[in-house]
C-alpha positions in Angstrom: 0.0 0.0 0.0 1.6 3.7 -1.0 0.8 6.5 0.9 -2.0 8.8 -0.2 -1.7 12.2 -1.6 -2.5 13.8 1.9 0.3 11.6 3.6 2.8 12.8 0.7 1.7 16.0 1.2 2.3 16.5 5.1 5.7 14.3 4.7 6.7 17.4 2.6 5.3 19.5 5.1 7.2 17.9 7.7 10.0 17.9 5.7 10.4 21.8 5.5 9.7 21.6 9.3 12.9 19.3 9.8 14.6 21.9 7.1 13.7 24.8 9.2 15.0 23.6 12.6 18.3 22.6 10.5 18.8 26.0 10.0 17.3 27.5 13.3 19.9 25.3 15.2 22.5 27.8 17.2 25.8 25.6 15.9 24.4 25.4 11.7 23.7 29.3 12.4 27.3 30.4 13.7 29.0 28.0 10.7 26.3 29.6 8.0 27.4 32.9 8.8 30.9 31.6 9.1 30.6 30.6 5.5 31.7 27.1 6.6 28.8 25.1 4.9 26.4 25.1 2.1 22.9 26.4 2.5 20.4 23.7 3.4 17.0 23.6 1.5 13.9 21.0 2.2 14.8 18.5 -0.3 18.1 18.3 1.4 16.5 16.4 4.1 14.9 13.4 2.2 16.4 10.3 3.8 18.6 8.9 1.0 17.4 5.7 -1.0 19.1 2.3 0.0 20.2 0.9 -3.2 20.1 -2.5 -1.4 17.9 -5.6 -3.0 15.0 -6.5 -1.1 15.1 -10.4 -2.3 15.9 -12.8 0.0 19.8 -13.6 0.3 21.4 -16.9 0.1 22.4 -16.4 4.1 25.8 -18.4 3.6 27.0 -17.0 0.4 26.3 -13.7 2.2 27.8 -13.6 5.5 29.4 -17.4 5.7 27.0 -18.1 8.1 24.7 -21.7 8.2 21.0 -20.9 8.8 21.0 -22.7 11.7 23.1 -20.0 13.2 22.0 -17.0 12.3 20.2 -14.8 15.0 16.8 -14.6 14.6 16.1 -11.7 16.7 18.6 -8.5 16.9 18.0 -6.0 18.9 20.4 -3.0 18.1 21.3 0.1 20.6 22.3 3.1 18.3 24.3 5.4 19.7 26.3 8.3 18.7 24.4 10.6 16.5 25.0 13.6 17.9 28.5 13.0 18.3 29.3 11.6 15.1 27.7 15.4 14.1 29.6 17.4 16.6 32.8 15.8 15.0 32.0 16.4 11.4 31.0 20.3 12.9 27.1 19.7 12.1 23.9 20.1 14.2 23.1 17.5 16.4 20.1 16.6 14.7 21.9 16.5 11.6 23.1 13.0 13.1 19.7 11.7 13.4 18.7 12.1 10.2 21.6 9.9 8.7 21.3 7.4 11.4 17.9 7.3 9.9 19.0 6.4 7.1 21.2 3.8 8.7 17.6 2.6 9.9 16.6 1.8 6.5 19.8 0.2 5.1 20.4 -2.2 8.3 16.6 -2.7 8.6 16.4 -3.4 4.7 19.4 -6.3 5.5 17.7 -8.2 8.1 14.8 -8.4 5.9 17.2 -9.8 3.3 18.8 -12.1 5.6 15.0 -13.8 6.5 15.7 -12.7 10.6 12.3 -12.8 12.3 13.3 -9.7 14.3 15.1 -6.4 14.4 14.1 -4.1 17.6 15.8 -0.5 17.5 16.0 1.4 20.4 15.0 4.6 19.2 14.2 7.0 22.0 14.5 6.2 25.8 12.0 7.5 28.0 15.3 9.4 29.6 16.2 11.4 26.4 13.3 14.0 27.5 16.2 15.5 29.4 17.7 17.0 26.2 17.2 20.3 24.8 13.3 20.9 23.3 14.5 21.8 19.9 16.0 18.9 19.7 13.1 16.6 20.8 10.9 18.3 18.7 12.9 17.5 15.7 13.2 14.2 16.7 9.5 14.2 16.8 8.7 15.6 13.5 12.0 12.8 12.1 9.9 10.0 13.4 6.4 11.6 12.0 8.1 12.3 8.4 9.9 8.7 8.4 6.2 6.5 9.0 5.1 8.7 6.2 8.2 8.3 3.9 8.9 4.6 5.0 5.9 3.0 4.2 6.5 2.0 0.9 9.7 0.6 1.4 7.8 -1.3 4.5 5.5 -2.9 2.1 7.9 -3.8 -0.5 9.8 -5.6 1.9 7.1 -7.5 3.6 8.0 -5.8 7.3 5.6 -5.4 10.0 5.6 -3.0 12.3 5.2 -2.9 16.1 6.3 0.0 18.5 6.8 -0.7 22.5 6.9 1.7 25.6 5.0 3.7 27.0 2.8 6.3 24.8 2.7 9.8 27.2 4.8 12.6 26.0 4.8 11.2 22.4 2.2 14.5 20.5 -0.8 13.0 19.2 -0.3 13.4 15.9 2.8 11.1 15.4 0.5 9.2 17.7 -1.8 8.6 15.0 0.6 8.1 12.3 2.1 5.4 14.4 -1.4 3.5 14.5 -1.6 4.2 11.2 1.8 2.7 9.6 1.2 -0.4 12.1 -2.3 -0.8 10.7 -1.2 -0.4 7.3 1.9 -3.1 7.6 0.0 -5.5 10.1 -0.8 -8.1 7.6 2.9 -8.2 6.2 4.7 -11.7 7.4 8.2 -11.0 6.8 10.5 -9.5 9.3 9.3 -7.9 12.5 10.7 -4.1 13.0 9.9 -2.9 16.7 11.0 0.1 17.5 11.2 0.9 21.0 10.1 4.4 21.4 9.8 6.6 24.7 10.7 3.4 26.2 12.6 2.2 29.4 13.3 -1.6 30.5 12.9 -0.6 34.3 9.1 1.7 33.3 8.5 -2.0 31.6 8.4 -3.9 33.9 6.8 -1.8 36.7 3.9 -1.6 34.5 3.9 -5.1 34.0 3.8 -6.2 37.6 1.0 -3.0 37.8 -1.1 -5.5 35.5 -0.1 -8.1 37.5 -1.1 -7.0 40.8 -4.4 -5.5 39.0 -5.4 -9.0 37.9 -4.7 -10.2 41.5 -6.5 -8.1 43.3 -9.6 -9.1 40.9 -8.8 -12.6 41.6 -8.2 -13.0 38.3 -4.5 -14.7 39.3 -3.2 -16.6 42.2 0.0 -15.4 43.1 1.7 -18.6 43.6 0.9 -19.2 40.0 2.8 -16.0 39.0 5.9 -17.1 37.3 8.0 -16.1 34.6 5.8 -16.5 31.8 3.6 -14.7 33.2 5.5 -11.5 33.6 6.8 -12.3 30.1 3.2 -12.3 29.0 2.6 -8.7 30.5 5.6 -6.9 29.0 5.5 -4.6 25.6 6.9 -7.4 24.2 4.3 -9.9 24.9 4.3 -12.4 22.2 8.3 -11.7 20.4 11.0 -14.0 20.9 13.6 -12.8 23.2 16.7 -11.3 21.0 19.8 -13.5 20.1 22.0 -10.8 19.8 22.1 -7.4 21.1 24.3 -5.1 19.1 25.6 -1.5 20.5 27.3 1.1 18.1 29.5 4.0 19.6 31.6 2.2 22.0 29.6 2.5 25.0 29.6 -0.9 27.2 26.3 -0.6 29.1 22.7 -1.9 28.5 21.0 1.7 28.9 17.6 0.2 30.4 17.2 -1.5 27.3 15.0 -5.2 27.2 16.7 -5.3 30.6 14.2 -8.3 31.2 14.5 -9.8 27.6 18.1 -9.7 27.2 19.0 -12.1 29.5 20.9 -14.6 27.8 21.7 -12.5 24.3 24.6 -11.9 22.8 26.4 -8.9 23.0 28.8 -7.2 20.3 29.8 -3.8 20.4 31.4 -1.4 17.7 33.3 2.2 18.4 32.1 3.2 15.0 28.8 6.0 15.5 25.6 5.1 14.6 25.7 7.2 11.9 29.2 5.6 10.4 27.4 1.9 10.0 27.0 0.1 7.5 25.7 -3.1 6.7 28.6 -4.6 6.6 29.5 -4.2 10.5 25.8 -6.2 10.6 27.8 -8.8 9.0 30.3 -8.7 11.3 27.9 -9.0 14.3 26.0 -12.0 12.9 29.5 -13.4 12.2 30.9 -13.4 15.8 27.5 -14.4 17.1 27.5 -17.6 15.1 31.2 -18.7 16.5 30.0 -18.2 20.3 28.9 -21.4 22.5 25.2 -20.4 23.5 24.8 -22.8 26.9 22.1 -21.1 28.3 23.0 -22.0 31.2 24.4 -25.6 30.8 26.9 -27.3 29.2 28.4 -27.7 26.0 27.0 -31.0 24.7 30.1 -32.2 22.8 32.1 -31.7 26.1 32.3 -33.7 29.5 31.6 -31.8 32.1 34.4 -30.7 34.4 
């Protein structure tokens, strides 16, 4: 399904919007006037086209990798935007907007690939902390990229599911949000869930909320509470827990992310700024994941135990 006229016409709206606080920002202001960089018009925004297949790849001629030991859930932290533009002497939220485009090229991969799952942490419900004109743009990104996205959503057979929780997010990317997952809810490919105004503690305390709200209906006994059953009242009720949890930026800390789901996942992390990777870095990730031993908490079954 492609988006109607009225959705093409507010993602050009919102792409002047994203144009304008490009140029309203204080650091693109004092390098404008400086003479240091080229003028920035709407059409500079669009999120550049991933010249990427869609069809599915033959995994091992791809990455070397045997089915059977591919990931099928990745969940990926991506860090560094603003960074990676403070080094290059841009506006912060000039790093967002590639890393969005990052989105679609790693996103557009695991399609390829056949993984059931990619979850992208894409705004922690602890990011409110940073300046408004930044949030807002981050706001209007997210709006503009549902819009823009879709088609490349539907090509690719994705489905779309967002987790965490929904105050603070406007009401009109609200609705655009229930809108792209409506549109994409029948796809059957690969799953993208992108965690958004979300924290892995807030998670869980609303689950055990539920819990307690069911129990004091009588609707559970608490001895019967176990770990399915908080499973079963997280956002992520219903998706497999991810194989592989990748972080970008260097950073060697779990940020409150899928702090329950992450349990037994891999980890790989890469110094290189959200912004700086590329699809082959995925490669990379998958690669070491599929040499690692998962026990899960037992033993090797080629091995005697000690």
């Amino acid at each position: 399904m492609l988006p109607t006229r009225g959705m093409r016409l507010e993602a050009v709206g919102l792409r002047k919007n994203i144009a304008s606080y490009w140029r309203n920002s204080a650091v693109f202001a004092q390098q404008a006037r400086a003479g240091q960089l080229p003028k920035i018009e709407a059409a500079d925004l669009k999120l550049e086209k991933s010249s990427m297949s869609s069809k599915p790849a033959v995994i091992h001629d791809v990455v070397g990798v045997p089915r059977e030991r591919m990931p099928q859930h990745i969940a990926i932290i991506m860090d560094g935007n603003g960074r990676w533009a403070q080094q290059q002497c841009l506006p912060r939220i000039e790093g967002h907007r590639r890393g969005a485009t990052v989105v679609r090229e790693v996103t557009t991969e695991c399609c390829r690939l056949g993984l059931g799952q990619v979850t992208l942490y894409c705004l922690s419900n602890e990011n409110w902390k940073r300046p408004q004109e930044e949030l807002e743009f981050l706001m209007h990104l997210l709006q503009y990229y549902l819009i823009e996205e879709l088609p490349t959503l539907m090509e690719n057979n994705l489905q779309l599911k967002i987790i965490g929780r929904r105050d603070r997010i406007p009401a009109n990317v609200i609705t655009q949000m229930d809108d792209t997952i409506d549109k994409t809810s029948h796809n059957t490919g690969t799953r993208l869930c992108l965690a958004i105004n979300y924290g892995g503690r807030g998670e869980i305390v609303d689950a055990v909320r539920s819990i307690a709200s069911q129990a004091q209906r009588g609707d559970l006994v608490a001895r019967e509470i176990d770990e399915q059953t908080i499973a079963d009242h997280l956002y992520t009720r219903g998706m497999p827990d991810p194989d592989l949890l990748i972080r970008s930026a260097g950073e060697m800390r779990l940020s409150n992310f899928l702090l329950w789901q992450i349990s037994y996942s891999e980890l790989w992390v890469t110094d290189r700024y959200w912004p700086e990777f590329r699809v082959s870095d995925l490669h990379d990730a998958i690669r070491s994941y599929a040499q690692r031993q998962r026990r899960l908490g037992g033993l090797q079954q080629d091995k005697e135990p000690n």
